[in-house]
N, CA, C and O atoms as a Tripos MOL2 file, in Angstrom:
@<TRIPOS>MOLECULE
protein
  288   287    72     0     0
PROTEIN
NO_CHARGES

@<TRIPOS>ATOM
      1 N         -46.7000  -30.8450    4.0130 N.3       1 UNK1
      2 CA        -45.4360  -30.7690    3.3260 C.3       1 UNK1
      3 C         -44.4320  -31.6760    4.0360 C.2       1 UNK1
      4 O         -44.3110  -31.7730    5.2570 O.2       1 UNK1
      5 N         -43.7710  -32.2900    3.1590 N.am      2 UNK2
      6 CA        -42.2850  -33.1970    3.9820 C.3       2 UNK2
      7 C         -41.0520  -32.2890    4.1380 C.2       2 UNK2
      8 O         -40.7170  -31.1720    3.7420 O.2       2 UNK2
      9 N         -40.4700  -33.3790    4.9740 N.am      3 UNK3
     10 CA        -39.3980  -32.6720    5.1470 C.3       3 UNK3
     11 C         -38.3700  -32.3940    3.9140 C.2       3 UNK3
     12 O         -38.6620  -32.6730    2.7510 O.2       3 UNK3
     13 N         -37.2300  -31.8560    4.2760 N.am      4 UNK4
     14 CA        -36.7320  -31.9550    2.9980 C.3       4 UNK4
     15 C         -36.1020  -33.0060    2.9860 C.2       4 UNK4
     16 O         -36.1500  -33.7290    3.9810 O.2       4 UNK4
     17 N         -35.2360  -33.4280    1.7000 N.am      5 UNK5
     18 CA        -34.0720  -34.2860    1.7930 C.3       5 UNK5
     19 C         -32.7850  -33.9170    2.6730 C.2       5 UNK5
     20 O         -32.3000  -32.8350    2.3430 O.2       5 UNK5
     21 N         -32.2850  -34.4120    3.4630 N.am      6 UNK6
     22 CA        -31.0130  -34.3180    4.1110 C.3       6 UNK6
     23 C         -29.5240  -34.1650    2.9750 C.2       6 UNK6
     24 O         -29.3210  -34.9060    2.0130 O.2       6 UNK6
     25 N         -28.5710  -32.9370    3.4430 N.am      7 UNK7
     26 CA        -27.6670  -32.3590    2.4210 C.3       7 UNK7
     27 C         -27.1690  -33.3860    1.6900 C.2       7 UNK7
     28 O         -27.0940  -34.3180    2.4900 O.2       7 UNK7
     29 N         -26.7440  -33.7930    0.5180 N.am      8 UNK8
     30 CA        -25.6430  -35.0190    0.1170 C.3       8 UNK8
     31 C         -24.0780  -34.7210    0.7270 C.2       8 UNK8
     32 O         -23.1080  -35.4780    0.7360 O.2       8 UNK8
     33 N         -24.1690  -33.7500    1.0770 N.am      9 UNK9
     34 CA        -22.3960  -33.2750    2.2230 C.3       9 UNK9
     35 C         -22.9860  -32.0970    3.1430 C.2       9 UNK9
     36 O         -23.8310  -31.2140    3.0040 O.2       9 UNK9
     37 N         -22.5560  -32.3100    3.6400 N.am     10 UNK10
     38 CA        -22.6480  -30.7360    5.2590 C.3      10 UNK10
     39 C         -21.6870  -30.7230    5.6630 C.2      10 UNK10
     40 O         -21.1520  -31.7220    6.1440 O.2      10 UNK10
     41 N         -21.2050  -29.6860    5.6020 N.am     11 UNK11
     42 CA        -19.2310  -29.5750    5.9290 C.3      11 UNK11
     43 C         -19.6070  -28.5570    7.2000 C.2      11 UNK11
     44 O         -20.1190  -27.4650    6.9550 O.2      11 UNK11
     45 N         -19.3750  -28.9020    8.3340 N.am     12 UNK12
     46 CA        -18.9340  -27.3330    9.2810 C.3      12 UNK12
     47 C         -17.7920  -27.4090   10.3030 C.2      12 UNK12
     48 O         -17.3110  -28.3280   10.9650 O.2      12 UNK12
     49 N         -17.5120  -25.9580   10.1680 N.am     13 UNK13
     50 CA        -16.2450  -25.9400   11.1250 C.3      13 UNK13
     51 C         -14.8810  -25.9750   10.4500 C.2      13 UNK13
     52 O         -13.8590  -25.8840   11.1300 O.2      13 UNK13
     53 N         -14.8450  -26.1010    9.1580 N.am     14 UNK14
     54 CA        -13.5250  -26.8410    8.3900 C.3      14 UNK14
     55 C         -12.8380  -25.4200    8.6490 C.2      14 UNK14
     56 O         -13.2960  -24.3420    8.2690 O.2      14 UNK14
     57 N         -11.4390  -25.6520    9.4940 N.am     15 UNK15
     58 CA        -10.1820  -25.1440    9.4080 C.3      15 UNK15
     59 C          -9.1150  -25.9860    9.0240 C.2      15 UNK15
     60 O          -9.1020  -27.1790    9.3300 O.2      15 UNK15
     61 N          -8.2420  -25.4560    8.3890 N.am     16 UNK16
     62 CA         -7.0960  -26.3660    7.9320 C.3      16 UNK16
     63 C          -5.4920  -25.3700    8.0190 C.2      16 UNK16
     64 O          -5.3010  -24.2340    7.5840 O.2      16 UNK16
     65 N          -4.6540  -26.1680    8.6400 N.am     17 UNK17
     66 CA         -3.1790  -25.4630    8.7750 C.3      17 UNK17
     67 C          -2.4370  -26.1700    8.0650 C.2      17 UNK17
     68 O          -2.6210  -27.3830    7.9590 O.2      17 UNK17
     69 N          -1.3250  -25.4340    7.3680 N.am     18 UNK18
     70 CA         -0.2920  -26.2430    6.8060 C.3      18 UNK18
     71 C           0.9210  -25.3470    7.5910 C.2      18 UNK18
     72 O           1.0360  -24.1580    7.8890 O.2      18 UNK18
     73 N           1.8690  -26.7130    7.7850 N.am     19 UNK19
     74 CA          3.2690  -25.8270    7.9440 C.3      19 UNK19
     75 C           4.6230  -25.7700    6.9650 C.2      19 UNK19
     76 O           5.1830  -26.6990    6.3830 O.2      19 UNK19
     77 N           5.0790  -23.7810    7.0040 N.am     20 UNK20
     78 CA          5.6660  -24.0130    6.0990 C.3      20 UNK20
     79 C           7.1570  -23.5060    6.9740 C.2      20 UNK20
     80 O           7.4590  -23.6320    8.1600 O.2      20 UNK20
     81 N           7.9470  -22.8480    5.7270 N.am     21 UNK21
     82 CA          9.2400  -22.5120    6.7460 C.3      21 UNK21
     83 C           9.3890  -21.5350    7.9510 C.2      21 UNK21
     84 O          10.2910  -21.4290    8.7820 O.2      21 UNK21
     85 N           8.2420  -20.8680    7.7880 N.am     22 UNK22
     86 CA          7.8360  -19.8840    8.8820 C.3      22 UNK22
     87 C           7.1690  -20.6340   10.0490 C.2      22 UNK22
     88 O           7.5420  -20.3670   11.1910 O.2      22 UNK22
     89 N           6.3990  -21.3730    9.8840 N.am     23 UNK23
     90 CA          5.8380  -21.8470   11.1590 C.3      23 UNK23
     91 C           4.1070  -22.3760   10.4200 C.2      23 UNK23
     92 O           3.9020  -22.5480    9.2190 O.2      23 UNK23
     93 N           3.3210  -22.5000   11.2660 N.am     24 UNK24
     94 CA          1.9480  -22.8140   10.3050 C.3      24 UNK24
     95 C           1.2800  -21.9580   10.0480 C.2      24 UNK24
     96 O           1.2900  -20.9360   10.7340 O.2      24 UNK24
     97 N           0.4170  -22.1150    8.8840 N.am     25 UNK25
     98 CA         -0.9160  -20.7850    8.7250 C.3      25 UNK25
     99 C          -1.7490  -21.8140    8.5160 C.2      25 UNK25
    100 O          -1.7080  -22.9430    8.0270 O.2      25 UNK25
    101 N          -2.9870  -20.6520    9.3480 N.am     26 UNK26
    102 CA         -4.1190  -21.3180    8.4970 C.3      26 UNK26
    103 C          -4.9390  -21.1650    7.3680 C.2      26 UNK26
    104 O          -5.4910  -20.0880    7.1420 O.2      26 UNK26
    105 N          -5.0660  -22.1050    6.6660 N.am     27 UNK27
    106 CA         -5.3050  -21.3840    5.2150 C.3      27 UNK27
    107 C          -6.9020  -21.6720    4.8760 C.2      27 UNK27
    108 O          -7.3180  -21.7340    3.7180 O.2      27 UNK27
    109 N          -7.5450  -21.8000    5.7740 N.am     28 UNK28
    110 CA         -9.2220  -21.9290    5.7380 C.3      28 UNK28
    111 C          -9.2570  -22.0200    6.7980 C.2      28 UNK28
    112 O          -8.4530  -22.6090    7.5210 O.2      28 UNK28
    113 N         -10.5080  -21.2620    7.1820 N.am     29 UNK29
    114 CA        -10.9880  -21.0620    8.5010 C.3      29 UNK29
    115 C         -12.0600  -20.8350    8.6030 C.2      29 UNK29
    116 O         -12.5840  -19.9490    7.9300 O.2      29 UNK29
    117 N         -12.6380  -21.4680    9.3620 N.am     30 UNK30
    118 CA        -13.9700  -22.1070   10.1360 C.3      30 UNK30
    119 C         -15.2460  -21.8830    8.9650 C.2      30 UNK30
    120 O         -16.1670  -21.0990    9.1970 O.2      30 UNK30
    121 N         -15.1510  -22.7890    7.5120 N.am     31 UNK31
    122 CA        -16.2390  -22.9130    6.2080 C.3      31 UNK31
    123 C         -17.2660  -23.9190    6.6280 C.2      31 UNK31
    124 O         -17.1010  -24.8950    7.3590 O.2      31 UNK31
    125 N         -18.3950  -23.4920    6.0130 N.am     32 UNK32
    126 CA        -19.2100  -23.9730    7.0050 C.3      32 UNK32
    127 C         -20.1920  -24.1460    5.2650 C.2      32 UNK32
    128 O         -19.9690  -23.3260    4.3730 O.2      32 UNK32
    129 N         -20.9400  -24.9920    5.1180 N.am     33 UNK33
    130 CA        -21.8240  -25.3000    3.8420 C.3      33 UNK33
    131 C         -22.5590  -26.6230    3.5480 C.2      33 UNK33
    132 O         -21.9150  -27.6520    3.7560 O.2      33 UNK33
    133 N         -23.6730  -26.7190    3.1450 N.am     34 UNK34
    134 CA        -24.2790  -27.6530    2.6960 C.3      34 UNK34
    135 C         -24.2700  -28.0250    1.1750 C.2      34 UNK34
    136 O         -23.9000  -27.0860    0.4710 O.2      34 UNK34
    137 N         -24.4880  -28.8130    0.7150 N.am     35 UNK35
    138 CA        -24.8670  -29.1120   -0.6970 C.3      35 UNK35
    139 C         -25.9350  -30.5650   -0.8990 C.2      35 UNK35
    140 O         -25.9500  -31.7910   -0.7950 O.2      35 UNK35
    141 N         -26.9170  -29.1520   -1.3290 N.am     36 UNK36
    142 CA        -28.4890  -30.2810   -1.4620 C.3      36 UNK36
    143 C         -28.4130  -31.0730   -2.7800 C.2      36 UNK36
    144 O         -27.5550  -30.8240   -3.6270 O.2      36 UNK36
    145 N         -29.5120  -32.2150   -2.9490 N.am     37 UNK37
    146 CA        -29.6480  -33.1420   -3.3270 C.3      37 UNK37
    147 C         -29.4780  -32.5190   -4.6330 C.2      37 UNK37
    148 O         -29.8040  -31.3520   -4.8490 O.2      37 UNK37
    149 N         -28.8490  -33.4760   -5.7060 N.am     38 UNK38
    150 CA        -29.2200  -32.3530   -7.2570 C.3      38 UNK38
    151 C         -28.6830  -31.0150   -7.1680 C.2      38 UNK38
    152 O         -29.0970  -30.1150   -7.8980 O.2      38 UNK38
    153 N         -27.8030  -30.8510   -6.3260 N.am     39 UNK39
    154 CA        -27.2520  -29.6120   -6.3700 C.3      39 UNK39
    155 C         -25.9970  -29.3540   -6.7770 C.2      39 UNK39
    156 O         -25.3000  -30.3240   -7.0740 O.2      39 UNK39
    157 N         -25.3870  -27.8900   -6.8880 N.am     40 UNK40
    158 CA        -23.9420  -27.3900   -7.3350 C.3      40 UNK40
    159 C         -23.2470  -26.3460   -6.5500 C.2      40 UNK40
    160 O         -23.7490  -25.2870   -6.1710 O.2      40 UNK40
    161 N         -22.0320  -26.7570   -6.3460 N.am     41 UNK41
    162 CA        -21.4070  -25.6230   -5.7610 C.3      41 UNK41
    163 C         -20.4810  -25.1100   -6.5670 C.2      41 UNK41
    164 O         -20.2680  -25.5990   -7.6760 O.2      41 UNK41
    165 N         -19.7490  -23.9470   -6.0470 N.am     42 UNK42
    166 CA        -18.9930  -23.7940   -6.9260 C.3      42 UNK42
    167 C         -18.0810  -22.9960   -5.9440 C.2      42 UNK42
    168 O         -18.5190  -21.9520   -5.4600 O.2      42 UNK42
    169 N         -16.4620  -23.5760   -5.5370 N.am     43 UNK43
    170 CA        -15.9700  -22.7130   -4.9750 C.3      43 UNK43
    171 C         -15.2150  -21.8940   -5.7500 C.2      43 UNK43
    172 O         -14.3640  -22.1840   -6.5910 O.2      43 UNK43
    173 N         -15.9440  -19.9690   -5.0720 N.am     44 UNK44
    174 CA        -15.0700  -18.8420   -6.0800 C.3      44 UNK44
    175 C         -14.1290  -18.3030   -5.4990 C.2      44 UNK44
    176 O         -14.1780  -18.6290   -4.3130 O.2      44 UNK44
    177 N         -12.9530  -17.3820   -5.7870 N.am     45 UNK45
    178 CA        -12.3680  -16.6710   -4.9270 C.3      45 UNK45
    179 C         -11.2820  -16.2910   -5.5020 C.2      45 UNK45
    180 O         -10.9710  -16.8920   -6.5300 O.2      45 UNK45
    181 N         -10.4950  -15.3130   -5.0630 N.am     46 UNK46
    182 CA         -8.9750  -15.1080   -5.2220 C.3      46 UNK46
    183 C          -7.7520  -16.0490   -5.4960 C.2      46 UNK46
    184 O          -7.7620  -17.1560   -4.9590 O.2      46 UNK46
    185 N          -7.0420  -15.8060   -6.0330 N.am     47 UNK47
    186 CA         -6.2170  -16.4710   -6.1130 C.3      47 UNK47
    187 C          -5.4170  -16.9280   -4.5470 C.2      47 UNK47
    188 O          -4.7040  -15.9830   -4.2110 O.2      47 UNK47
    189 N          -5.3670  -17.6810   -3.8810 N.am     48 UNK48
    190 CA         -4.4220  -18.2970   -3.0630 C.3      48 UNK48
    191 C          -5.4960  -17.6390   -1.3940 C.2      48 UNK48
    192 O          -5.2090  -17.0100   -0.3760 O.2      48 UNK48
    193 N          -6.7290  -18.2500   -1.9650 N.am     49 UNK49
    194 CA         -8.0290  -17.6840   -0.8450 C.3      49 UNK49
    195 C          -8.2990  -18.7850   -0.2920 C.2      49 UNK49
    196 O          -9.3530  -18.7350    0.3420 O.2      49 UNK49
    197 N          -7.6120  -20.0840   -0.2620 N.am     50 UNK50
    198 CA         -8.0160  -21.2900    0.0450 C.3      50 UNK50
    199 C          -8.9720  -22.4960   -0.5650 C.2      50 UNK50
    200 O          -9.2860  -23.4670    0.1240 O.2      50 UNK50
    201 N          -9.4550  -22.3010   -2.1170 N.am     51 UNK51
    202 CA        -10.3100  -22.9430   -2.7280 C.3      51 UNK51
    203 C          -9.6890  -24.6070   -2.8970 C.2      51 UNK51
    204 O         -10.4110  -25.5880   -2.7210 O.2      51 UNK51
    205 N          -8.4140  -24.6810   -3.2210 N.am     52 UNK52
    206 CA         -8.2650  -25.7780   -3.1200 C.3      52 UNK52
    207 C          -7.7510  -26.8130   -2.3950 C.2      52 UNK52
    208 O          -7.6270  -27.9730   -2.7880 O.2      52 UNK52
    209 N          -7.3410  -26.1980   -0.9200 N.am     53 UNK53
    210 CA         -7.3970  -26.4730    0.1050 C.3      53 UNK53
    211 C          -8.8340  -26.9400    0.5980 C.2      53 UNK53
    212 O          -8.9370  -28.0890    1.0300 O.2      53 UNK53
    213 N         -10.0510  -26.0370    0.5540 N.am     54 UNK54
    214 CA        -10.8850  -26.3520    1.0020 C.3      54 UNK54
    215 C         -11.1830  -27.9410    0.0610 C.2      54 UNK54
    216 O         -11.8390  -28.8510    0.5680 O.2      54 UNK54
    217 N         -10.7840  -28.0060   -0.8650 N.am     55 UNK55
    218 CA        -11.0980  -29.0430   -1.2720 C.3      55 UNK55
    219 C         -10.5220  -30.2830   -1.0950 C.2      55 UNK55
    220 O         -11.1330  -31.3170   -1.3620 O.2      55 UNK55
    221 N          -9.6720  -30.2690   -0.7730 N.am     56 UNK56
    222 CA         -8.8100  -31.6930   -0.6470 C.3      56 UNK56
    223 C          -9.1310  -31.6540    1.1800 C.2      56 UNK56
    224 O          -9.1950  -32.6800    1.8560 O.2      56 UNK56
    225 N          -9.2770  -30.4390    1.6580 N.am     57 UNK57
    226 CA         -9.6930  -31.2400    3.2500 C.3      57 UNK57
    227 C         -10.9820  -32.0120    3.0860 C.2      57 UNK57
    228 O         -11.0790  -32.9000    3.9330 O.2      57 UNK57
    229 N         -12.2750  -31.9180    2.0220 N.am     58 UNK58
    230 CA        -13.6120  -32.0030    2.1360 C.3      58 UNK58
    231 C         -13.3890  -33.3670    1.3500 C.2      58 UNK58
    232 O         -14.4050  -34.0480    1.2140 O.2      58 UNK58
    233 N         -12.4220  -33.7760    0.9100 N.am     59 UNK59
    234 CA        -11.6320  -35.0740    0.0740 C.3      59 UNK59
    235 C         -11.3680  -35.6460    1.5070 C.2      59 UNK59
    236 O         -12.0650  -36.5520    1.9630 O.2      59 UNK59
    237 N         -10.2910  -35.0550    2.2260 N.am     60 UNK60
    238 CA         -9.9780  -35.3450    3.5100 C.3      60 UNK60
    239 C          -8.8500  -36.2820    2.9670 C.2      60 UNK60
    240 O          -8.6480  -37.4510    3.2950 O.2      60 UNK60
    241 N          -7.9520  -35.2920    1.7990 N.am     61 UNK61
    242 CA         -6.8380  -35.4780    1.2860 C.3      61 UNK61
    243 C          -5.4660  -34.9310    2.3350 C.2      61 UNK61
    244 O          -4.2940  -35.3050    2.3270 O.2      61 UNK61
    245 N          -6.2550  -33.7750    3.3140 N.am     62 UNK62
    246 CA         -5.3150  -32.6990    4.0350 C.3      62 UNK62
    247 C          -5.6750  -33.5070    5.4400 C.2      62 UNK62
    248 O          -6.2560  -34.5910    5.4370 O.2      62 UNK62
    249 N          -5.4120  -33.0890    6.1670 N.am     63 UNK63
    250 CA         -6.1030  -33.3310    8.1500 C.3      63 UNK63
    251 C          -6.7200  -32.0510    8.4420 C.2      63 UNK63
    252 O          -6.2000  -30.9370    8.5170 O.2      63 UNK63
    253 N          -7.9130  -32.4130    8.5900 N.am     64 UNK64
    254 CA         -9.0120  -31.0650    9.5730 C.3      64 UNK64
    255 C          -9.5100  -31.4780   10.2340 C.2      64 UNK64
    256 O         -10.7280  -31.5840   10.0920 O.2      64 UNK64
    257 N          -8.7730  -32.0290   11.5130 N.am     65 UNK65
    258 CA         -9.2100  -32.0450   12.7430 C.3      65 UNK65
    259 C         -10.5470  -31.8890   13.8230 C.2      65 UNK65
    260 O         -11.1300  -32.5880   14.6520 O.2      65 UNK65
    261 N         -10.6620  -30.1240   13.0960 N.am     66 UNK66
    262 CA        -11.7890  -29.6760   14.1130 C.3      66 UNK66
    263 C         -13.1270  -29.7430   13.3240 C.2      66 UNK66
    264 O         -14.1100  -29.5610   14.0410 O.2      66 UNK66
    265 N         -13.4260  -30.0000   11.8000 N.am     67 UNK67
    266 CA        -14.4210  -30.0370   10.8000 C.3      67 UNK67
    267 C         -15.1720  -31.2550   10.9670 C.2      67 UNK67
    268 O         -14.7850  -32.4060   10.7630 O.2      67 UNK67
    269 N         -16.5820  -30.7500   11.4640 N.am     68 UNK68
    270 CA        -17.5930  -32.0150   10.7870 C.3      68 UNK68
    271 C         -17.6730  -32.0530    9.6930 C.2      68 UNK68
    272 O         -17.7000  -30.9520    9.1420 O.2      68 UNK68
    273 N         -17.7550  -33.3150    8.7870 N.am     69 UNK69
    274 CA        -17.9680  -33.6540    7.3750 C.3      69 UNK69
    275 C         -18.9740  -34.8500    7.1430 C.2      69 UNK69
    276 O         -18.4010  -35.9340    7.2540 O.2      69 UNK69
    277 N         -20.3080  -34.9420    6.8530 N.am     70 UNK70
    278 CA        -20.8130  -35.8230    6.8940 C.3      70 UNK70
    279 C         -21.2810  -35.5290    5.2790 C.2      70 UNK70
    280 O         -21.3930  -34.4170    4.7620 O.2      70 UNK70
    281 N         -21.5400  -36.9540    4.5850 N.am     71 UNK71
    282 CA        -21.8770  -37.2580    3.4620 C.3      71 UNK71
    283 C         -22.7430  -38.1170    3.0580 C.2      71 UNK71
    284 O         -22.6560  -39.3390    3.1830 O.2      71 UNK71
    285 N         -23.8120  -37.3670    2.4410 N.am     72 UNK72
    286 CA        -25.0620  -38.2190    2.5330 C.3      72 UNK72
    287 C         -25.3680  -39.0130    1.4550 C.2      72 UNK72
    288 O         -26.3720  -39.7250    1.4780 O.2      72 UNK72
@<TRIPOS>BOND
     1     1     2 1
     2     2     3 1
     3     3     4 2
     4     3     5 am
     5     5     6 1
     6     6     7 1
     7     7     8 2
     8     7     9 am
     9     9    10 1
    10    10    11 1
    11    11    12 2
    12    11    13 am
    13    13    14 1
    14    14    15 1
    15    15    16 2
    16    15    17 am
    17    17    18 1
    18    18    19 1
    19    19    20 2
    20    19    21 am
    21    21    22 1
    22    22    23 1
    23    23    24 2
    24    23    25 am
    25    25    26 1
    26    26    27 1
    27    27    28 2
    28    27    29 am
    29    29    30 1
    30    30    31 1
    31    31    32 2
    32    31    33 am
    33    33    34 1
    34    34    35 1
    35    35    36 2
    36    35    37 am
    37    37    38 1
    38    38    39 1
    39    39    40 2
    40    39    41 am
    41    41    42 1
    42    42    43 1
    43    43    44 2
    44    43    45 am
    45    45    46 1
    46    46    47 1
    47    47    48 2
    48    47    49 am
    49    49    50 1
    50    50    51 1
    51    51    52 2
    52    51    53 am
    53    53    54 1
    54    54    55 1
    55    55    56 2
    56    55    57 am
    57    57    58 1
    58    58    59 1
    59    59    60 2
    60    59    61 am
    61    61    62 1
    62    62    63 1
    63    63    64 2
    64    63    65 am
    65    65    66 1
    66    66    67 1
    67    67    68 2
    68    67    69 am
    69    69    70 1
    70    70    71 1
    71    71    72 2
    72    71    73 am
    73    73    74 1
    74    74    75 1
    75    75    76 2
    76    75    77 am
    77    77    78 1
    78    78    79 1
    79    79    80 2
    80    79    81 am
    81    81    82 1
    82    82    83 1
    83    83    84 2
    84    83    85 am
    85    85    86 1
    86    86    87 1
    87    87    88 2
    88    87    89 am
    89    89    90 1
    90    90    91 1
    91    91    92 2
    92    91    93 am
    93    93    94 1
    94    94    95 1
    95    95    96 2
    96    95    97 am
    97    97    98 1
    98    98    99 1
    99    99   100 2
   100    99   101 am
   101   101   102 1
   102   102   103 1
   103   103   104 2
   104   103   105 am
   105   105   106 1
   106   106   107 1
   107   107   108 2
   108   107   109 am
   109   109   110 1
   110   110   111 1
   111   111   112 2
   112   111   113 am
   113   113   114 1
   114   114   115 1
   115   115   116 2
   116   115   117 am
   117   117   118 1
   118   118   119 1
   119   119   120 2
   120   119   121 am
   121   121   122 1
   122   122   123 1
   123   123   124 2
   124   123   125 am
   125   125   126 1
   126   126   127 1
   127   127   128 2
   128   127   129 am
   129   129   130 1
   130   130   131 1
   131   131   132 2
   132   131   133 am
   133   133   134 1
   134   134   135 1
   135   135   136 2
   136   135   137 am
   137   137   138 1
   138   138   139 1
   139   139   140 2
   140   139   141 am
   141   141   142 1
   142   142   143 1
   143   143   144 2
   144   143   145 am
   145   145   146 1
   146   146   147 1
   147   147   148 2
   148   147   149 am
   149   149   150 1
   150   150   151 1
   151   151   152 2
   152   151   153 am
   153   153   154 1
   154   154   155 1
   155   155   156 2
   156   155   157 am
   157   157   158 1
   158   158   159 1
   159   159   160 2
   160   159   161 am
   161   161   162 1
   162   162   163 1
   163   163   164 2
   164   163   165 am
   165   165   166 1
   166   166   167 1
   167   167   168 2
   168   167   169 am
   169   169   170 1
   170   170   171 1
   171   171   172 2
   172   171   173 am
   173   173   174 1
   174   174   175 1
   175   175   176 2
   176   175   177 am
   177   177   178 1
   178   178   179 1
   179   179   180 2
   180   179   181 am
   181   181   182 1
   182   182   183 1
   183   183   184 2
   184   183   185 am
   185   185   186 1
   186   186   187 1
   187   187   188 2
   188   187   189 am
   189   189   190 1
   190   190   191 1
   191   191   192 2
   192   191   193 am
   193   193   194 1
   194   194   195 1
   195   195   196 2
   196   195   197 am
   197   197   198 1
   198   198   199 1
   199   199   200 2
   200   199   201 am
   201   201   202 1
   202   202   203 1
   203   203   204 2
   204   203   205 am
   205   205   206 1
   206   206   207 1
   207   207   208 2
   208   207   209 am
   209   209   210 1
   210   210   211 1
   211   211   212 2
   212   211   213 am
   213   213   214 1
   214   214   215 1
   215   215   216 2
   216   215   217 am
   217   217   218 1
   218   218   219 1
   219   219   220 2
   220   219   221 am
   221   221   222 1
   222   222   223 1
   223   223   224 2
   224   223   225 am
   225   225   226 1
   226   226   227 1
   227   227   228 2
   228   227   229 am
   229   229   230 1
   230   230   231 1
   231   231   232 2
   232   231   233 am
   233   233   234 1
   234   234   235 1
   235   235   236 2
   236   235   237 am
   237   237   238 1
   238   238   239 1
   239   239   240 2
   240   239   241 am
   241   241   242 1
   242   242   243 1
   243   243   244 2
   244   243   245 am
   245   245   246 1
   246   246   247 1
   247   247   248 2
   248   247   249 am
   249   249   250 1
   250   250   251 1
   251   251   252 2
   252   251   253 am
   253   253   254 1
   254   254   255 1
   255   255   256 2
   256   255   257 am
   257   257   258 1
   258   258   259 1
   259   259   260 2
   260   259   261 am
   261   261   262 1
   262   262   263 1
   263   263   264 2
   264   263   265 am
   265   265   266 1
   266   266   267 1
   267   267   268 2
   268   267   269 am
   269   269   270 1
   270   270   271 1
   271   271   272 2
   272   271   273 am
   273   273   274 1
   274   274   275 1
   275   275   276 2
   276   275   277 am
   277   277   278 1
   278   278   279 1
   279   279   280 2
   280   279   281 am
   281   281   282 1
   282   282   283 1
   283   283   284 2
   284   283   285 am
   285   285   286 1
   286   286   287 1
   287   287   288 2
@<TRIPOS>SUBSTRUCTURE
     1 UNK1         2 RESIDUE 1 A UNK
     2 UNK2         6 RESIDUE 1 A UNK
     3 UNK3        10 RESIDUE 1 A UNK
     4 UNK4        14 RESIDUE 1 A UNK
     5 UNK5        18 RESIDUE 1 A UNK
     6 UNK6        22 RESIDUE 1 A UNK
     7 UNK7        26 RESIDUE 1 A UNK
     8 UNK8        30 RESIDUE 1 A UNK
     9 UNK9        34 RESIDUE 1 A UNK
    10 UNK10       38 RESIDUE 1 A UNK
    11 UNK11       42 RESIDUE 1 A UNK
    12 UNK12       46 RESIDUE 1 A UNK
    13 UNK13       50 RESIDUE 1 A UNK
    14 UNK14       54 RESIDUE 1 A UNK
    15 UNK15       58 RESIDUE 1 A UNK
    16 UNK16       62 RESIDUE 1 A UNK
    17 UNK17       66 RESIDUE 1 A UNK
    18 UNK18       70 RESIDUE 1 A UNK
    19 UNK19       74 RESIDUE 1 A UNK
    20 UNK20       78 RESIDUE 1 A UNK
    21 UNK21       82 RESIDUE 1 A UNK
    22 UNK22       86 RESIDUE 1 A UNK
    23 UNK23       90 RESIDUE 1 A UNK
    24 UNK24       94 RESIDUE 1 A UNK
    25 UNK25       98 RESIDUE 1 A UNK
    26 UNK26      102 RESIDUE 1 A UNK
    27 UNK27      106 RESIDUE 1 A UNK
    28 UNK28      110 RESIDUE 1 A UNK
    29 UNK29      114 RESIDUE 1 A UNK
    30 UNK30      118 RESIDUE 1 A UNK
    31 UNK31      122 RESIDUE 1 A UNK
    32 UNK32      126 RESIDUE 1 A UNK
    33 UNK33      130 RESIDUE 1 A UNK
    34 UNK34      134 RESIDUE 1 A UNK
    35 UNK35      138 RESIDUE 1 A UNK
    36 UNK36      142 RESIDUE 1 A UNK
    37 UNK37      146 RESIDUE 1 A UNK
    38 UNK38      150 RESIDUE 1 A UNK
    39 UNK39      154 RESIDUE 1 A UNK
    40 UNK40      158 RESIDUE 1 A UNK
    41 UNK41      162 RESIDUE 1 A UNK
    42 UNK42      166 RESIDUE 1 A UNK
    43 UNK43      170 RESIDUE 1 A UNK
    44 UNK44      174 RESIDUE 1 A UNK
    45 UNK45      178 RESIDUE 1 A UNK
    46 UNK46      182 RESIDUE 1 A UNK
    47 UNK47      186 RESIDUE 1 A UNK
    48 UNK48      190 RESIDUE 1 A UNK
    49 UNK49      194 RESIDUE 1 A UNK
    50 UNK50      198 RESIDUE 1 A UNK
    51 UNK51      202 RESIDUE 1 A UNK
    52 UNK52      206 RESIDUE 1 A UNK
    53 UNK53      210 RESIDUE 1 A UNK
    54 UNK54      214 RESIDUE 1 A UNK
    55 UNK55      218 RESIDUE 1 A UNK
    56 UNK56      222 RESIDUE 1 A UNK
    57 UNK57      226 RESIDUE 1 A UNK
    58 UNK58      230 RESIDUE 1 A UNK
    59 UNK59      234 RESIDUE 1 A UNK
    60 UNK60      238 RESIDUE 1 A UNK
    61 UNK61      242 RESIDUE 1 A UNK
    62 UNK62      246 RESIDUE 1 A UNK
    63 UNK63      250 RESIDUE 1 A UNK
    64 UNK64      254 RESIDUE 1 A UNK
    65 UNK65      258 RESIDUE 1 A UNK
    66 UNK66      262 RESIDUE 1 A UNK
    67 UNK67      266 RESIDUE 1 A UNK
    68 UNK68      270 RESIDUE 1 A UNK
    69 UNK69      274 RESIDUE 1 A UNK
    70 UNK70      278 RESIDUE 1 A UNK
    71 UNK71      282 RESIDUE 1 A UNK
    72 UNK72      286 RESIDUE 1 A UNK
């Protein structure tokens, strides 16, 4: 058997802070995920749970610092 294919993205570690008039939060913390070849994700969640945050850091629209992001 071969190996497999390597992820088309592997995100780990992604935290992301924004600052607001209070001081910063973090609004994702430490997401960690692959997405294989031919594959789908789908981020679910609450309203104001960080889904589209997580997305614009994985854009690397936001700054996440401490997140590996590699894209295959």
């Amino acid at each position: 058997m071969s190996d497999p294919s390597p992820p088309v993205l592997s995100l780990r570690g992604l935290s992301t802070e924004v600052r607001t008039d209070r001081g910063s939060a973090r609004v994702v913390d430490d997401v960690s995920f692959d997405v294989p070849v031919a594959g789908k994700v789908a981020l679910v969640g609450e309203s104001g749970s960080g889904k589209t945050m997580t997305a614009m850091s994985v854009l690397r629209l936001v700054p996440s610092p401490s997140a590996k992001i590699v894209a295959g």
